[in-house]
N, C-alpha and C positions, 0 to 999 in steps of 0.2 A: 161360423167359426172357421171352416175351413178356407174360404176367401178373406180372413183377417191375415191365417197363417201362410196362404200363398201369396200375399203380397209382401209379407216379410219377409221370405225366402226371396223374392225379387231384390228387396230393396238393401238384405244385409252381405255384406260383401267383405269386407274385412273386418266390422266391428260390430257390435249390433247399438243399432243409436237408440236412445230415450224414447221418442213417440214408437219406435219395435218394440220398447219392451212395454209400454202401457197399451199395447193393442195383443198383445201375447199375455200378459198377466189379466188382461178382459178378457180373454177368449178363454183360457184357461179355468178361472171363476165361472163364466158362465158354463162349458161344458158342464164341473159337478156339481154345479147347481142342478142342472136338469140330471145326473145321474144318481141312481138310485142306491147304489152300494158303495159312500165313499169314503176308503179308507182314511185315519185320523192321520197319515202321515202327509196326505195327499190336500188333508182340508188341511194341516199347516205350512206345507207347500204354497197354497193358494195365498194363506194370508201373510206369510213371508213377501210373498212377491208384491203385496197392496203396499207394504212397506218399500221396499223396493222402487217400484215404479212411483211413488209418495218422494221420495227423496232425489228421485230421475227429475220430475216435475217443477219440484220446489229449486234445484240448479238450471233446470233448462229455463225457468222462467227469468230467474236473474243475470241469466247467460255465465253462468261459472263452470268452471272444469269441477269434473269428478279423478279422484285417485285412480290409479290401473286396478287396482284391487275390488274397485266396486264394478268394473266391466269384468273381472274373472268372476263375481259372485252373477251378475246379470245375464252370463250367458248362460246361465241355469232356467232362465227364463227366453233363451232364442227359442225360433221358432222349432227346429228338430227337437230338443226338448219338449218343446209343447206339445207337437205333432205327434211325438212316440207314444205320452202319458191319451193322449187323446184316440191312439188308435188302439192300445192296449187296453181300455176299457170300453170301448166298442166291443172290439175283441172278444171281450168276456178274462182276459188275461190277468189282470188286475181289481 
């Protein structure tokens, strides 16, 4: 997980593109999957973003734009987001 999230951080520069945010909405699923205490807000966090990255997917395949509004909901799903949720229950913090 952490080398999904460091190569996003590489690759996101002014935007975050489609394949960042289905390799950060993967990372993110998978972390609480393997974690053992995880809050309900956090599993609709997770399946928010399958949504998400589900509609990233289905434009990037037919090569269409997305509205500005769906990159201001997406970046809920960059990688410093992910990385915070991911060290903060490490952590024990959340």
């Amino acid at each position: 997980m952490i080398s999904l999230i460091l190569l996003d951080l590489l690759v996101e520069k002014k935007y975050i593109s489609r394949p960042a945010i289905w390799t950060n909405v993967a990372a993110i699923n998978l972390h609480l999957y393997e974690y053992q205490f995880v809050s309900e807000w956090f599993t609709w966090y997770a399946n928010i973003g399958i949504l998400v990255v589900g509609l990233a997917l289905y434009t990037y395949k037919f090569d269409e734009s997305l509205p500005d509004w769906y990159y201001t909901l997406a970046w809920a799903y960059s990688s410093i987001p992910i990385a915070a949720i991911a060290d903060f229950t490490w952590s024990g913090a959340l």
